[in-house]
N, C-alpha and C positions, 0 to 999 in steps of 0.2 A: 504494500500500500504506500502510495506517493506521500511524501509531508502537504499538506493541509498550506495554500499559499491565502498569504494575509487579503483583508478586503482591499481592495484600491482604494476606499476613504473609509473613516471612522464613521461608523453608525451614529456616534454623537454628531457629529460634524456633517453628516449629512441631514439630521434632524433639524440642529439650527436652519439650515439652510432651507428645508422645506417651509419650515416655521416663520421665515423673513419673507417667504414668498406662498403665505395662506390666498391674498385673495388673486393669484392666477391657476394655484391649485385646486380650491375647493372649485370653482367652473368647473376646474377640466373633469371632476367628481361625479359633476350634477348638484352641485350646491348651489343654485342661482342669486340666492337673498343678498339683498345689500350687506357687507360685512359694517358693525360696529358695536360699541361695547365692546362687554369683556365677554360675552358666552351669545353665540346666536343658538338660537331654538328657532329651528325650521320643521322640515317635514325630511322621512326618510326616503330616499329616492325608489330604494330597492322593494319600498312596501309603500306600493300606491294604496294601497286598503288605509293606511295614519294619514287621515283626514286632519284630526288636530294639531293645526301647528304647536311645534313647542316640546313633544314627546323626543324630538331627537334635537342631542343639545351640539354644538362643539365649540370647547374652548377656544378665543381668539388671543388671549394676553398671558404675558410671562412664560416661565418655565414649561408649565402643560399645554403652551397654546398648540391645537391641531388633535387634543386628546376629546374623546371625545365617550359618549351615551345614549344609548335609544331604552330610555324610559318603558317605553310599553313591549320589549322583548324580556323571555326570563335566561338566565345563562348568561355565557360570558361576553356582553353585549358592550361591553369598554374599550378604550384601549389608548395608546399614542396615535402621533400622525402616518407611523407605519401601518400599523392596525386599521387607521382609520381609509388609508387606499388599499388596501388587501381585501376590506371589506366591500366597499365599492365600487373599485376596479373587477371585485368579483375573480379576487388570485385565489392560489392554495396555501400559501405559506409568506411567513416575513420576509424570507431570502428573496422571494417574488416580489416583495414590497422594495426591497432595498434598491434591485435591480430596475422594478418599474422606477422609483422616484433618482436612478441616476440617467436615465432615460431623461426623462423631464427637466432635471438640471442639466443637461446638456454636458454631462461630466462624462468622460471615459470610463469604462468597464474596465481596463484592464486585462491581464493574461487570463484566459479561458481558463473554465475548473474543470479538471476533471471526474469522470465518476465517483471516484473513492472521496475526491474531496465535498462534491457537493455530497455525498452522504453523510458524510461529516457535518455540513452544513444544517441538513435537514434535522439532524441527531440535536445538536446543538440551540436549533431554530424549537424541536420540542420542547428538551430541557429548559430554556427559558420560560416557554408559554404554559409548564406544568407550575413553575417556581412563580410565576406573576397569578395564576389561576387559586396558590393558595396563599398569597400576597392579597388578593383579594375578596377571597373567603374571611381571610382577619380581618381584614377592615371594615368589611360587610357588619359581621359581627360585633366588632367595636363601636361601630356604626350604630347597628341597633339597638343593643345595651344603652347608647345616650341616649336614643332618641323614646325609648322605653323610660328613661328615668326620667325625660321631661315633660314626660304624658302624665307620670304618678304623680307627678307635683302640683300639675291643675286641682282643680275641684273636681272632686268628686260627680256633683249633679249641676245639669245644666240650668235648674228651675230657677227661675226669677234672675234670668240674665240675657244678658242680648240674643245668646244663642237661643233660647227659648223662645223668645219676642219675633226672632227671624222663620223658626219654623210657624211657630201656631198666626203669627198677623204677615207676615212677608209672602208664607208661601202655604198659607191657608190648612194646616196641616193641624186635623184635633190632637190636640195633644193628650186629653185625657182619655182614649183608647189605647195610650202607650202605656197604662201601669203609673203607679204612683210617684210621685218629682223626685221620690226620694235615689230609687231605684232604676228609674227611668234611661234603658237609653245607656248604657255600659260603657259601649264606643267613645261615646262623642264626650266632649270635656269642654271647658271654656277658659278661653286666655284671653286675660284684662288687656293686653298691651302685646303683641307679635309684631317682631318686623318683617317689612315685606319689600323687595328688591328688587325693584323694575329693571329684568336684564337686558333691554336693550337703552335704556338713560343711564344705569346706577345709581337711579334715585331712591333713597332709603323713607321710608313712614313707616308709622309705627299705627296696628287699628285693633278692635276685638276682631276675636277670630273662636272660629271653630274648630276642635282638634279635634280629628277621628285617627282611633288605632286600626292598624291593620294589621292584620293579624296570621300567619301560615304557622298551623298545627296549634303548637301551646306557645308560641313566642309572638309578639311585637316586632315588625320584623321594620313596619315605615309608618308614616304617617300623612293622613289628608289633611292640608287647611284651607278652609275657604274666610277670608278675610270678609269684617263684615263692615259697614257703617256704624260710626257709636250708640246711634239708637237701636240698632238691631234689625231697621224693618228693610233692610235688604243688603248687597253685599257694598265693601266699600269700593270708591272709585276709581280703583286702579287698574292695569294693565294686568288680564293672567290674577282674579282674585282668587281661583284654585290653583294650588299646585298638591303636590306629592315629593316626599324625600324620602328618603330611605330605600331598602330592598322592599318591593311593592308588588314585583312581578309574584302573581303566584298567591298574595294576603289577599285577604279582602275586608271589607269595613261590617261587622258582623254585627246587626245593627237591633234584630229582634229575636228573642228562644221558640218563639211558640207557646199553646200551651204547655211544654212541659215543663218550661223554666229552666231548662239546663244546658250547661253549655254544651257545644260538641261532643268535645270528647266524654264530658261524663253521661251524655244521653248514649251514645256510643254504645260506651260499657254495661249500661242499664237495657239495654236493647230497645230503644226509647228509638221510633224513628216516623217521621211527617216528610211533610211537604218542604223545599227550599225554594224560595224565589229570589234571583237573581238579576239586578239591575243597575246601568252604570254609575248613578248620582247617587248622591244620598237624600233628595228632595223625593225626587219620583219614587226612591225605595221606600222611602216613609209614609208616603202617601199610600201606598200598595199595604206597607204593614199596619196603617191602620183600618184601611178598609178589610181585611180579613187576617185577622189576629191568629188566627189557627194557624198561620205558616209562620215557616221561622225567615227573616227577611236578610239576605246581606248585599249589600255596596259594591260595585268592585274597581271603580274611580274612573272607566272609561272601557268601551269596548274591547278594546283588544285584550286589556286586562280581563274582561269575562272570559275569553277562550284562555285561558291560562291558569284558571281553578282546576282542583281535585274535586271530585266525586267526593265528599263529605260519607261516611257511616251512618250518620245521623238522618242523612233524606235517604227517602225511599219514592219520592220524585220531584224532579226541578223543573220551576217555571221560570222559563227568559223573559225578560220584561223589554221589552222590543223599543228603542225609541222613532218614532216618524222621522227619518231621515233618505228621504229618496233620491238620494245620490246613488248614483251605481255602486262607487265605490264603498259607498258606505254600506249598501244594503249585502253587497260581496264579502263588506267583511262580516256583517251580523251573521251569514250563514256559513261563513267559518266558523264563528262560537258554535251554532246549533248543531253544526257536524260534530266540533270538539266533542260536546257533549252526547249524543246520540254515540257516538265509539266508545263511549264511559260506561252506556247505560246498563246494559248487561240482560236484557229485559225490562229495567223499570222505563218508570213515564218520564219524556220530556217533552215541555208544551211550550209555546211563544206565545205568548201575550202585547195586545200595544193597546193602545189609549185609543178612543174613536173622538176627539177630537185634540186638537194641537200637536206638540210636539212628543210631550211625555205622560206620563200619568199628573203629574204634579200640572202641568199644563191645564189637563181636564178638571182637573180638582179645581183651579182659579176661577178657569173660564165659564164652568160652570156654577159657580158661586156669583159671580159679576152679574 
């Protein structure tokens, strides 16, 4: 076997370089959007189905600029500005990145490699992306562990606070078919004062907000907040007043028991099992959980994130709660979820539900009160 000949440039030094030239890179991607700020949130090229801008972020400033995340995928969906053209470019490997982005800088490749050594390469190209894969399992982790401990620190109940004021007068939603204020409502929490960071100004405010946990198996893994107006009766006035942080792929915002009052896992183990309904907001899901309290209700912050749940033990059948969006694309990806889930189902029931008028159920609940 031949010795292993070095790269023609440092992978660092190739990085700067892509880095100082993001906005003729990100074009040649498919990245169209006007670059500025510090993080553009566009759309993913490779998934015309993410309709919502914003789900795929990439960093434009400092050290990580070119690094990048697609929110609404589960797995190893991160990465630097090699990752982030391997992903795009549609390569198989970093070596392929390296190679594509010395193409682009108009840099020489250098003496050819031979077999032995690009297998070396590939060997080495793994060992990296296992050692960054559990580089980011920790952090993940670490990650949720905070974001868990700043959930515990809210209040307990939402009653007699803005967040309360937003569901039952903002978005018409009775509140007292949820069970008593004391108890009410598990997920959701209230924060007197969150900041909220317009990424494409870096303008900082501070508003109430609504924190829902989310939740995969028995952990906290991210959380939803939708920032609200100080009086509560609707949200506040900024750019992007939902977002989601943390590992989300995969949680969801688990909002009502049922009757049996138990969570998941211990209705599970009890052999305790009903109906799940399933839907993207937490408005239109509350609205559904209080018009029939016998299902157990969970959130799961945006479409694609619904095809990304487990089959729960706990339902013995799930209803999709369908939003009116008749975009093609849109309505292409809602039957990806219903596929998801009909491959889960094993035999049991899966139903689609929508609103017969407006957008969502929370919609119908307004419009029909007006």
């Amino acid at each position: 076997m031949s010795d292993r000949a070095p790269l023609p440039y440092e992978p660092a030094d190739v990085r700067r370089r892509l880095q100082d030239r993001l906005h003729d890179l990100l074009p040649r991607l498919g990245i169209d959007d006007r670059l500025r700020g510090k993080v553009l949130l566009t759309r993913n090229p490779r998934r015309p189905e993410n309709t919502r801008k914003g789900n795929f972020a990439i960093w434009l400033t400092g050290e990580g600029a070119g690094s990048w995340k697609d929110y609404g995928l589960a797995g190893d969906t991160r990465g630097d500005v090699f990752q982030l053209i391997e992903y795009l470019a549609k390569l198989n490997s970093w070596i392929d990145s390296y190679w594509w982005a010395l193409d682009f800088l108009n840099l020489q490749r250098g003496q050819v490699r031979s077999a032995d050594q690009a297998k070396l390469d590939r060997e080495r190209v793994e060992a990296e992306r296992k050692a960054r894969e559990m580089k980011r399992q920790a952090q993940d982790e670490r990650r949720s562990r905070s974001l868990f401990s700043s959930w515990l620190k809210l209040p307990e109940s939402i009653a007699d606070t803005p967040v309360e004021t937003y569901l039952r007068d903002a978005r018409g939603i009775p509140m007292e078919r949820l069970g008593s204020p004391k108890f009410r409502l598990a997920a959701l929490r209230y924060a007197v004062r969150l900041e909220h960071v317009d990424q494409d100004t870096g303008e900082v405010t501070y508003w109430p907000a609504m924190v829902a946990a989310m939740t995969l198996g028995l952990t906290v893994t991210g959380l939803h907040r939708t920032w609200l107006a100080p009086d509560g009766r609707g949200k506040a006035p900024v750019h992007m007043p939902k977002k989601m942080v943390g590992r989300t792929s995969g949680a969801a915002i688990r909002l009502t028991t049922g009757p049996s009052g138990q969570n998941p896992s211990r209705a599970a183990r009890k052999g305790i099992v009903g109906p799940l309904a399933i839907g993207e907001g937490i408005e239109t899901s509350l609205t559904v959980a209080a018009a029939v309290p016998e299902w157990r209700v969970w959130a799961a912050g945006s479409v694609s994130h619904m095809g990304l749940l487990a089959w729960p033990a706990c339902a013995d059948r799930v209803i999709l709660l369908r939003d009116n969006d008749w975009k093609p694309e849109a309505r292409e990806a809602f039957d990806r979820v219903a596929e998801h889930w009909r491959r889960q189902a094993r035999g049991r029931r899966v139903d689609v539900a929508a609103s017969e008028v407006g957008k969502d159920f929370n919609d119908w609940l307004i419009k029909g009160a007006a």
